[in-house]
mmCIF file as Biopython writes it, N, C-alpha, C and O atoms, coordinates in Angstrom:
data_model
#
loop_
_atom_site.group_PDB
_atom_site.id
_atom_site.type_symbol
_atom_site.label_atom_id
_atom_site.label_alt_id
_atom_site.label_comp_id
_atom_site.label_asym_id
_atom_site.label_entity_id
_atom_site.label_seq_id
_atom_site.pdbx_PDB_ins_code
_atom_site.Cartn_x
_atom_site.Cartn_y
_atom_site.Cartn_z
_atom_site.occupancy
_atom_site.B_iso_or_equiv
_atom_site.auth_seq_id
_atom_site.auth_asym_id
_atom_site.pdbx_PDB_model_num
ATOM 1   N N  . UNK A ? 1  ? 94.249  82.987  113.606 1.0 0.0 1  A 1 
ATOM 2   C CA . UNK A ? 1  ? 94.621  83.268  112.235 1.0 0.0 1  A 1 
ATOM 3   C C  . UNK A ? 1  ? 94.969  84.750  112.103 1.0 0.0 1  A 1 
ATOM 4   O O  . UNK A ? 1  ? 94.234  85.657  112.493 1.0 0.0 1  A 1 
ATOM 5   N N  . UNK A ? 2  ? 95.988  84.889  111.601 1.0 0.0 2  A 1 
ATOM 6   C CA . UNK A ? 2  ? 96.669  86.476  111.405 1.0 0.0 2  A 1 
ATOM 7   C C  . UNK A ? 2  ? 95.786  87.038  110.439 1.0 0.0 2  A 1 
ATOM 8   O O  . UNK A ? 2  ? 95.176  86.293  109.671 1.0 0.0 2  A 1 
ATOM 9   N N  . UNK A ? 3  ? 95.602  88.765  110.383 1.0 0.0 3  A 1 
ATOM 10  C CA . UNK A ? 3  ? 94.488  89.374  109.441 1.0 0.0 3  A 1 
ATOM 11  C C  . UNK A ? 3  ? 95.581  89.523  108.729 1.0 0.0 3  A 1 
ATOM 12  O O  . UNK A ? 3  ? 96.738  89.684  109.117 1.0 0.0 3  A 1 
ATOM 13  N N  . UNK A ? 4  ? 95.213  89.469  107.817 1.0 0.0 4  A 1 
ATOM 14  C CA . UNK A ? 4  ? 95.907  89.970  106.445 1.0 0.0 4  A 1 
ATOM 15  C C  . UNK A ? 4  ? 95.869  91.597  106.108 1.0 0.0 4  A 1 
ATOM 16  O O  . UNK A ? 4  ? 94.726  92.054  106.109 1.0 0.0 4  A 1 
ATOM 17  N N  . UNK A ? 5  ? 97.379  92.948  105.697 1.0 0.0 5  A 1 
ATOM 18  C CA . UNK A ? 5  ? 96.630  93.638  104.903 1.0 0.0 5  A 1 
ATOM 19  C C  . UNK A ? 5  ? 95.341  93.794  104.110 1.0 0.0 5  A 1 
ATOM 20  O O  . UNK A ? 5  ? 94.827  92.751  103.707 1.0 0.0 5  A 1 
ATOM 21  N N  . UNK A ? 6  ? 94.691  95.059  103.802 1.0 0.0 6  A 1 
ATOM 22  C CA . UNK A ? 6  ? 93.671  95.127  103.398 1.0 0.0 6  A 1 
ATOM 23  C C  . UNK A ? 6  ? 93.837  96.362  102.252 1.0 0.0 6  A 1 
ATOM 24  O O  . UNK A ? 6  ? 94.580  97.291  102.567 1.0 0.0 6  A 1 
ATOM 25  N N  . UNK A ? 7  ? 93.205  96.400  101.004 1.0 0.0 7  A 1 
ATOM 26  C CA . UNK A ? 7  ? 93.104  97.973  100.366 1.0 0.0 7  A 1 
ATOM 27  C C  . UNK A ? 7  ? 91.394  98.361  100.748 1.0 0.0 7  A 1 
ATOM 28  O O  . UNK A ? 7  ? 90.336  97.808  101.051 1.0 0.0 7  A 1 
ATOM 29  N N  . UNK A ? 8  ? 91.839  99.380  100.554 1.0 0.0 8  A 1 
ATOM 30  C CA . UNK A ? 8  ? 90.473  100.017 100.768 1.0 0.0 8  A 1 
ATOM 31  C C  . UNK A ? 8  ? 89.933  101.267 99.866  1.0 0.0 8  A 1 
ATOM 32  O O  . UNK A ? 8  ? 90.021  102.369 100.406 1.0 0.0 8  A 1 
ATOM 33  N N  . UNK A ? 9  ? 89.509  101.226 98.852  1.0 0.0 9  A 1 
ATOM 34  C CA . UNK A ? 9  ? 89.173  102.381 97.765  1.0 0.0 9  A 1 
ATOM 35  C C  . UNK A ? 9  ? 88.165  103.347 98.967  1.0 0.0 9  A 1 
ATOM 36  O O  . UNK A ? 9  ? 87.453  102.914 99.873  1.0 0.0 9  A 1 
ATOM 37  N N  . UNK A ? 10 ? 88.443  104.800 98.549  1.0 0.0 10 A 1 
ATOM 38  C CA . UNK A ? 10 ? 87.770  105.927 99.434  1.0 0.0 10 A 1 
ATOM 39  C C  . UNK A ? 10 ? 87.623  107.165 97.972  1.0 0.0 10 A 1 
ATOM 40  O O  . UNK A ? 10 ? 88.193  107.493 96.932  1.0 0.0 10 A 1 
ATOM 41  N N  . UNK A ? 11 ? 86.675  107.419 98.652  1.0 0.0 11 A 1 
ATOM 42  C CA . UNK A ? 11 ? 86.088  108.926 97.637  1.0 0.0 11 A 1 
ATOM 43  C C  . UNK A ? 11 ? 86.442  110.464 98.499  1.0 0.0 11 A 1 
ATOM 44  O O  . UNK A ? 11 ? 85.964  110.948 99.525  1.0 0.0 11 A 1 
ATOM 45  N N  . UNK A ? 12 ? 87.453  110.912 97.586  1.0 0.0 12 A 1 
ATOM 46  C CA . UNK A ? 12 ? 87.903  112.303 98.017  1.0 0.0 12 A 1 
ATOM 47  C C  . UNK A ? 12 ? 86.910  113.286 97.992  1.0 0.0 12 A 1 
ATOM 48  O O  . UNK A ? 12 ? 85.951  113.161 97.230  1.0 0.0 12 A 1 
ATOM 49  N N  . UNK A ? 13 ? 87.051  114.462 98.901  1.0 0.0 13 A 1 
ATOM 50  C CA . UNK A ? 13 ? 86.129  115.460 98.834  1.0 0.0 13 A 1 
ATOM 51  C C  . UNK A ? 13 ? 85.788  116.141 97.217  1.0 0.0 13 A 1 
ATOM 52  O O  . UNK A ? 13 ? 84.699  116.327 96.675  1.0 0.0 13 A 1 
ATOM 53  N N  . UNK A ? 14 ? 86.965  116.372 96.801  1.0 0.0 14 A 1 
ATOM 54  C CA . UNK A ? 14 ? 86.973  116.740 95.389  1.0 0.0 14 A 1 
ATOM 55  C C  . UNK A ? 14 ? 86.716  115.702 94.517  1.0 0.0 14 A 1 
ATOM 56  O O  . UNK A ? 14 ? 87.278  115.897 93.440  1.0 0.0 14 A 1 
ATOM 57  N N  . UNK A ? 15 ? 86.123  114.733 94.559  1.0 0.0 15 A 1 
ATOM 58  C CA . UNK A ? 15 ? 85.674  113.666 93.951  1.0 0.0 15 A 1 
ATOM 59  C C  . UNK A ? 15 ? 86.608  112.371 93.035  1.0 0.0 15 A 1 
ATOM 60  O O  . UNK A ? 15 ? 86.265  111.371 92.404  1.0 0.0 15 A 1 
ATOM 61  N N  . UNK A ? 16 ? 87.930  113.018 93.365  1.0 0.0 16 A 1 
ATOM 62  C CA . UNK A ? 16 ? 89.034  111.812 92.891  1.0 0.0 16 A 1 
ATOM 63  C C  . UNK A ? 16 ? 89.096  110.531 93.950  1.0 0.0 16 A 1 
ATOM 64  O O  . UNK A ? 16 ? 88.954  110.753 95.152  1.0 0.0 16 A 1 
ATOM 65  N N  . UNK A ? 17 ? 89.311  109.208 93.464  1.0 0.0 17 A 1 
ATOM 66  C CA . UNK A ? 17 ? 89.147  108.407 94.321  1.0 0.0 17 A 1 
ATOM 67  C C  . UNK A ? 17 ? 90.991  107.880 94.779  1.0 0.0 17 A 1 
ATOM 68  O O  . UNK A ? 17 ? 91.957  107.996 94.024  1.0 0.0 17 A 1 
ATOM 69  N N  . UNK A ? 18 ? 91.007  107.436 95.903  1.0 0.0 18 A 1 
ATOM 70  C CA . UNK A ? 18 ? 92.357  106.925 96.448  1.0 0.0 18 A 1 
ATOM 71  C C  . UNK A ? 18 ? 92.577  105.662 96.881  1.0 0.0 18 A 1 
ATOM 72  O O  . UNK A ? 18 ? 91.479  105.125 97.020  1.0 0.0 18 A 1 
ATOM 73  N N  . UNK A ? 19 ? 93.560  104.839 97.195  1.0 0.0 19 A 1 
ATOM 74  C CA . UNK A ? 19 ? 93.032  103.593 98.161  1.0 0.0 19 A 1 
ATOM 75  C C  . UNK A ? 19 ? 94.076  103.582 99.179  1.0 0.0 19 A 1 
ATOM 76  O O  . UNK A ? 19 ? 95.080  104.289 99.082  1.0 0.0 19 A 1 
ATOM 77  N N  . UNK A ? 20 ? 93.884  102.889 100.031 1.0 0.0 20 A 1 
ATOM 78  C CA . UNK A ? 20 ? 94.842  102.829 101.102 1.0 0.0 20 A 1 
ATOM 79  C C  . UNK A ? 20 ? 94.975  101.394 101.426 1.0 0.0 20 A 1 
ATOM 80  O O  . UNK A ? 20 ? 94.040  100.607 101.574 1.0 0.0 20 A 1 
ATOM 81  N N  . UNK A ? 21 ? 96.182  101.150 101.517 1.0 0.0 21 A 1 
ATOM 82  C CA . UNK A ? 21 ? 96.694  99.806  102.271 1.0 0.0 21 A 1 
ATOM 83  C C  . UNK A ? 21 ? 96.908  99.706  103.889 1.0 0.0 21 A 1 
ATOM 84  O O  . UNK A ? 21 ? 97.920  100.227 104.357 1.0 0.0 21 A 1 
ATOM 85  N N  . UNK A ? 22 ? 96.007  99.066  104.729 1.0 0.0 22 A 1 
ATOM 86  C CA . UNK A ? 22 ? 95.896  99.238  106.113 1.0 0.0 22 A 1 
ATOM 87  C C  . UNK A ? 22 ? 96.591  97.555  107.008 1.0 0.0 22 A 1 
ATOM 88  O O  . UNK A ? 22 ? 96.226  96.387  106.874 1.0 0.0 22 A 1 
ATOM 89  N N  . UNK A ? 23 ? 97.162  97.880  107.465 1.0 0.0 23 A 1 
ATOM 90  C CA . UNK A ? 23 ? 98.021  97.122  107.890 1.0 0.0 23 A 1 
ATOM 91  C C  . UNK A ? 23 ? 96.934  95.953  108.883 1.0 0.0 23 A 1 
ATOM 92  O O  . UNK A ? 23 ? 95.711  96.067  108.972 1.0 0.0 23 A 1 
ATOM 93  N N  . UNK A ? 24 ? 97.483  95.250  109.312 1.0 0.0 24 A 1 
ATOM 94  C CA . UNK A ? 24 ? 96.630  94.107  110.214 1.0 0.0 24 A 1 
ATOM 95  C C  . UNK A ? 24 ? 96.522  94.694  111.666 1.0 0.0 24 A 1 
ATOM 96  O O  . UNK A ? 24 ? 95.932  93.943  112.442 1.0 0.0 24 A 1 
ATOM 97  N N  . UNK A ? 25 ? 97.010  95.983  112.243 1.0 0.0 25 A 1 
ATOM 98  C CA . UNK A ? 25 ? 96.960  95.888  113.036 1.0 0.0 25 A 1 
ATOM 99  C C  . UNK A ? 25 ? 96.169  97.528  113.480 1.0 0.0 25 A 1 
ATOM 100 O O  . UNK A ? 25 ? 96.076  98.133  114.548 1.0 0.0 25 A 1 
ATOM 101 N N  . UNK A ? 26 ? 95.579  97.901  111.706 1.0 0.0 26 A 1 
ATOM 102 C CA . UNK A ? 26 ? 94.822  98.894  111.582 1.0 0.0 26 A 1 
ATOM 103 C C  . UNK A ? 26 ? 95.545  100.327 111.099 1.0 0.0 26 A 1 
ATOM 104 O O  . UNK A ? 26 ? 94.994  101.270 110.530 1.0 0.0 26 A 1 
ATOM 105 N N  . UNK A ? 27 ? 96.793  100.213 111.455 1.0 0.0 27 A 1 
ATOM 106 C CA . UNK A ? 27 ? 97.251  101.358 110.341 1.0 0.0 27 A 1 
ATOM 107 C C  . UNK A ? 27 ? 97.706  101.234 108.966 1.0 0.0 27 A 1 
ATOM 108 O O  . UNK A ? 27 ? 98.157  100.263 108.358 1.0 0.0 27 A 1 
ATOM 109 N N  . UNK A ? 28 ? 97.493  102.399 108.622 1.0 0.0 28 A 1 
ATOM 110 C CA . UNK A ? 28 ? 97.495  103.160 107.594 1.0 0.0 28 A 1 
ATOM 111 C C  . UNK A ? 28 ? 98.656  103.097 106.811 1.0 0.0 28 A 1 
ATOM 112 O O  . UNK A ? 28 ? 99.058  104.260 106.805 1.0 0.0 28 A 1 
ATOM 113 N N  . UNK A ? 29 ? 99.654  102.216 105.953 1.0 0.0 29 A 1 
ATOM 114 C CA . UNK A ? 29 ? 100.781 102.053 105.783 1.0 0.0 29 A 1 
ATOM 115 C C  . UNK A ? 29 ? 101.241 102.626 104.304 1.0 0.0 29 A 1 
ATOM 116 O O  . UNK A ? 29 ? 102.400 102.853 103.956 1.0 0.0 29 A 1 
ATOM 117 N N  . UNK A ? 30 ? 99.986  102.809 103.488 1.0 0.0 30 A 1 
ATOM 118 C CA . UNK A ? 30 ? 100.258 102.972 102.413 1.0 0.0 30 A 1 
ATOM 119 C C  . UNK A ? 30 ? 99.267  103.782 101.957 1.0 0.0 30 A 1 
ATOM 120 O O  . UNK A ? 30 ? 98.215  103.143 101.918 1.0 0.0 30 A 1 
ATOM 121 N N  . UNK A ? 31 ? 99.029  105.801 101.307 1.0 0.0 31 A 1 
ATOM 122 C CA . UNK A ? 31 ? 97.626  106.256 100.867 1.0 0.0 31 A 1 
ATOM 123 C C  . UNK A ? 31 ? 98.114  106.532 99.336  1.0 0.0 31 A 1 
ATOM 124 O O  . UNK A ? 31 ? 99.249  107.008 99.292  1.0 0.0 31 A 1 
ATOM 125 N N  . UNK A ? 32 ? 97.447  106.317 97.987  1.0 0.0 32 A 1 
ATOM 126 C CA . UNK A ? 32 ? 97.674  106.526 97.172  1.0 0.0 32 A 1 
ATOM 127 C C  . UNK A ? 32 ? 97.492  107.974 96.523  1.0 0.0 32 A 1 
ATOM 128 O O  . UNK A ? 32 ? 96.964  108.964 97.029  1.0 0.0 32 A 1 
ATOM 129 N N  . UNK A ? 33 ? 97.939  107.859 95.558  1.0 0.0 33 A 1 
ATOM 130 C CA . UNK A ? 33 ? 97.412  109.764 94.560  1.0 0.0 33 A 1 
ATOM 131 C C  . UNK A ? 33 ? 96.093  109.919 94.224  1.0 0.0 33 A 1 
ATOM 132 O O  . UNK A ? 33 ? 95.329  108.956 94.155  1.0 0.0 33 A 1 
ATOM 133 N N  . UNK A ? 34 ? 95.753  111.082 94.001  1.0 0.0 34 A 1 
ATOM 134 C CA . UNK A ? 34 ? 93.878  111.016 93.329  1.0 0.0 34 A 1 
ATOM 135 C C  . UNK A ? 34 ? 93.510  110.168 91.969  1.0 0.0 34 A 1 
ATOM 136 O O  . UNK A ? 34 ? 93.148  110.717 90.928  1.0 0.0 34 A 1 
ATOM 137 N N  . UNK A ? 35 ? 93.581  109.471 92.050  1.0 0.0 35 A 1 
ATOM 138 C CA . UNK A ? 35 ? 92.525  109.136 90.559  1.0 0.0 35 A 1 
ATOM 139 C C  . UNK A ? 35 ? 91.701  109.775 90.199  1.0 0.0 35 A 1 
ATOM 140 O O  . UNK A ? 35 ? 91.193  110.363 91.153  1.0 0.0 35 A 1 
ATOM 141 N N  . UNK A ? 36 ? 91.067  110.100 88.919  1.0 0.0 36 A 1 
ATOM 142 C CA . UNK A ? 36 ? 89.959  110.848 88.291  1.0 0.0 36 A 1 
ATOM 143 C C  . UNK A ? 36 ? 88.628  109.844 88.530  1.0 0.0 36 A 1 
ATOM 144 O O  . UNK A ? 36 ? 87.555  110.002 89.113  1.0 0.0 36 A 1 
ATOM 145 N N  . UNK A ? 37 ? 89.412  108.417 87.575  1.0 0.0 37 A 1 
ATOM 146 C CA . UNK A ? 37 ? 88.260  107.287 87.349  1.0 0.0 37 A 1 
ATOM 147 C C  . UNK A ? 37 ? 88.280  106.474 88.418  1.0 0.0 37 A 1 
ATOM 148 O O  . UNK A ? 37 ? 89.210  106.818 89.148  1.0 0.0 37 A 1 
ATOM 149 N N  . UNK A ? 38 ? 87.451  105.184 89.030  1.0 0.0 38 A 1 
ATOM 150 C CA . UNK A ? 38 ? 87.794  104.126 89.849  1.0 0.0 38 A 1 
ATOM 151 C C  . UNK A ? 38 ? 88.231  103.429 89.278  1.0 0.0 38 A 1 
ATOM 152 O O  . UNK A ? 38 ? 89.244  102.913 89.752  1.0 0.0 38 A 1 
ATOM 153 N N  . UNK A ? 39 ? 87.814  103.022 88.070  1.0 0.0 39 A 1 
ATOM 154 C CA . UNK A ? 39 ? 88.733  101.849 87.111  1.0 0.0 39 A 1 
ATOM 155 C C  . UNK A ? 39 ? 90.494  101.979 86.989  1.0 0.0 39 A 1 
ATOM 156 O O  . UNK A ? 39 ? 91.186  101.031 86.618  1.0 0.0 39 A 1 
ATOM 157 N N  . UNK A ? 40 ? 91.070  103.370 87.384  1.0 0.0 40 A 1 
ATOM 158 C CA . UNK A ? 40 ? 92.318  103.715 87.491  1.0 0.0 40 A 1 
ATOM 159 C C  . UNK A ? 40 ? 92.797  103.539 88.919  1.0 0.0 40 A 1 
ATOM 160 O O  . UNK A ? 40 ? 93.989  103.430 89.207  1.0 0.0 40 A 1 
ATOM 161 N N  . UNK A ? 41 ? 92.135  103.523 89.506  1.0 0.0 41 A 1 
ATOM 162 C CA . UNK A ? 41 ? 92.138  103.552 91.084  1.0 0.0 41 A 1 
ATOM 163 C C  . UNK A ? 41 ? 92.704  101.708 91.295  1.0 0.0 41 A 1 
ATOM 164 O O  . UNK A ? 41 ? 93.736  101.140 91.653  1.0 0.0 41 A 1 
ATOM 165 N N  . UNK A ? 42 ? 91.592  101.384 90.918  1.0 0.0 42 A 1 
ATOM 166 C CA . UNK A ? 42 ? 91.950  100.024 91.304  1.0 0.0 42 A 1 
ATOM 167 C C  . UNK A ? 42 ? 93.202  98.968  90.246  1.0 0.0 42 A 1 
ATOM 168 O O  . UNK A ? 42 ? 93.870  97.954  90.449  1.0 0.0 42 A 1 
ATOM 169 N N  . UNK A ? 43 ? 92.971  100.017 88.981  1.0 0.0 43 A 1 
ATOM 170 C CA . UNK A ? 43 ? 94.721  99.235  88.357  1.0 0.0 43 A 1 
ATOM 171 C C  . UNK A ? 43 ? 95.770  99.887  89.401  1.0 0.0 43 A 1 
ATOM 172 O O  . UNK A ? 43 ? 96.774  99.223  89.658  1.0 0.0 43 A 1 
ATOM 173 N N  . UNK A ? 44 ? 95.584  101.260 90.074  1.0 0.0 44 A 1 
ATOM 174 C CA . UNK A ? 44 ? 96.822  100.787 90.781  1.0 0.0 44 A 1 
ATOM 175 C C  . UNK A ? 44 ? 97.100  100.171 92.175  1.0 0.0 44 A 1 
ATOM 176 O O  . UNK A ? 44 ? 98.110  100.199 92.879  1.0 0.0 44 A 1 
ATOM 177 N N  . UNK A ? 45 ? 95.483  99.419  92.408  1.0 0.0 45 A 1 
ATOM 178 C CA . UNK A ? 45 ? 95.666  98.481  93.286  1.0 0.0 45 A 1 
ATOM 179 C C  . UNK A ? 45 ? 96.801  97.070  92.840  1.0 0.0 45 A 1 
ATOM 180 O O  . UNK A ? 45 ? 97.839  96.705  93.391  1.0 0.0 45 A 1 
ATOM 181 N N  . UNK A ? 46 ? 95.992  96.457  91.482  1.0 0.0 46 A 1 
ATOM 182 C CA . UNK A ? 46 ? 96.360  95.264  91.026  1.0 0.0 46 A 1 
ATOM 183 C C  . UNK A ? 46 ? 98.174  95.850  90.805  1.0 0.0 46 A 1 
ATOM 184 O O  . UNK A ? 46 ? 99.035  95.009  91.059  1.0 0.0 46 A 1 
ATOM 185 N N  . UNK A ? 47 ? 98.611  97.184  90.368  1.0 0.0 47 A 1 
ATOM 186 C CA . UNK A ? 47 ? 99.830  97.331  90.374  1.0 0.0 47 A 1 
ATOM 187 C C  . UNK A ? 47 ? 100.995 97.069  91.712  1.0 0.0 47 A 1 
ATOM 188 O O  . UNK A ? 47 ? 102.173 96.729  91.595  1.0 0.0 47 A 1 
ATOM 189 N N  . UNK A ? 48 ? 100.256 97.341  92.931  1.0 0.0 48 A 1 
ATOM 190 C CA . UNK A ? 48 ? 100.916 97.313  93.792  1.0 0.0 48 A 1 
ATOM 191 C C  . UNK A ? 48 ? 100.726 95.559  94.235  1.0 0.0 48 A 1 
ATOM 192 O O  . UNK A ? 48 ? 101.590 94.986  94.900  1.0 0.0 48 A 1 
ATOM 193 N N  . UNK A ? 49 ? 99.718  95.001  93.841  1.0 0.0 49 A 1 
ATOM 194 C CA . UNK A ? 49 ? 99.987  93.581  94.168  1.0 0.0 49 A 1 
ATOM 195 C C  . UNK A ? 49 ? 100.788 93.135  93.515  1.0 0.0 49 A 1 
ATOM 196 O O  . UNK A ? 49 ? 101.632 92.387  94.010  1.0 0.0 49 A 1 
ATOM 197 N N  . UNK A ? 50 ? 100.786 93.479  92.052  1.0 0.0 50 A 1 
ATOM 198 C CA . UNK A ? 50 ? 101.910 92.652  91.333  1.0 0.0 50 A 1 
ATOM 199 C C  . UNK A ? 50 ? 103.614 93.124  91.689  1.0 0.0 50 A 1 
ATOM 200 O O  . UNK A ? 50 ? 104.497 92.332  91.361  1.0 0.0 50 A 1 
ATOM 201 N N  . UNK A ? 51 ? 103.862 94.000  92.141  1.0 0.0 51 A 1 
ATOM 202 C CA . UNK A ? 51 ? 105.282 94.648  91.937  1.0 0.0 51 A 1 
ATOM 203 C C  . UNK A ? 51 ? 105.321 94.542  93.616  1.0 0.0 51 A 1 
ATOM 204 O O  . UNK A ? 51 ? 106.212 95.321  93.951  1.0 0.0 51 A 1 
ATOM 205 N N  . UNK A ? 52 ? 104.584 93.744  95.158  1.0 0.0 52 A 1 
ATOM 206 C CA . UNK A ? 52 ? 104.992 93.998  96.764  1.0 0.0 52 A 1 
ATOM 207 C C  . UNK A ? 52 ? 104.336 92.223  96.549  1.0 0.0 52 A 1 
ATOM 208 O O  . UNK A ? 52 ? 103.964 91.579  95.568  1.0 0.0 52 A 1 
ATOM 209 N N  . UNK A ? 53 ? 104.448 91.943  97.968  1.0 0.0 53 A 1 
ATOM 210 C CA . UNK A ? 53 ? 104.432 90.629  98.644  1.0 0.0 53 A 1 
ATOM 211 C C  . UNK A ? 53 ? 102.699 90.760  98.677  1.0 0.0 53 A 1 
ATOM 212 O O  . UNK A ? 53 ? 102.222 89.658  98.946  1.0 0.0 53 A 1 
ATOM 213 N N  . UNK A ? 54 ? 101.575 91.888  98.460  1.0 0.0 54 A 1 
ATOM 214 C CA . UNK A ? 54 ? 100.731 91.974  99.000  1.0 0.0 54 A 1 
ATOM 215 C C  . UNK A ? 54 ? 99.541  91.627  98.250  1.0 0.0 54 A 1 
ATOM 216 O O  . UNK A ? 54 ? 98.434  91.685  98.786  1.0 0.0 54 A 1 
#
């Protein structure tokens, strides 16, 4: 069974959070901008699902 992309929310040193889209074969294909909040973080997870194949 093929792995699927993955996001992954991460906490910046300066305390803004980011997420990254990591490919199935472990890279890094996609890192987002800082967010302040996580609740912003992860709408622009659900943004990138709704507007890519992912």
């Amino acid at each position: 069974m093929a792995k699927l992309p993955k996001f992954e929310v991460t906490k910046r040193a300066n305390g803004e959070f980011q997420f990254n889209l990591t490919a199935s074969n472990g890279e890094t294909i996609l890192s987002s901008e800082g967010y302040k909040a996580k609740d912003s973080c992860l709408n622009g997870i659900e943004s990138v699902r709704k507007n890519s194949h992912f």
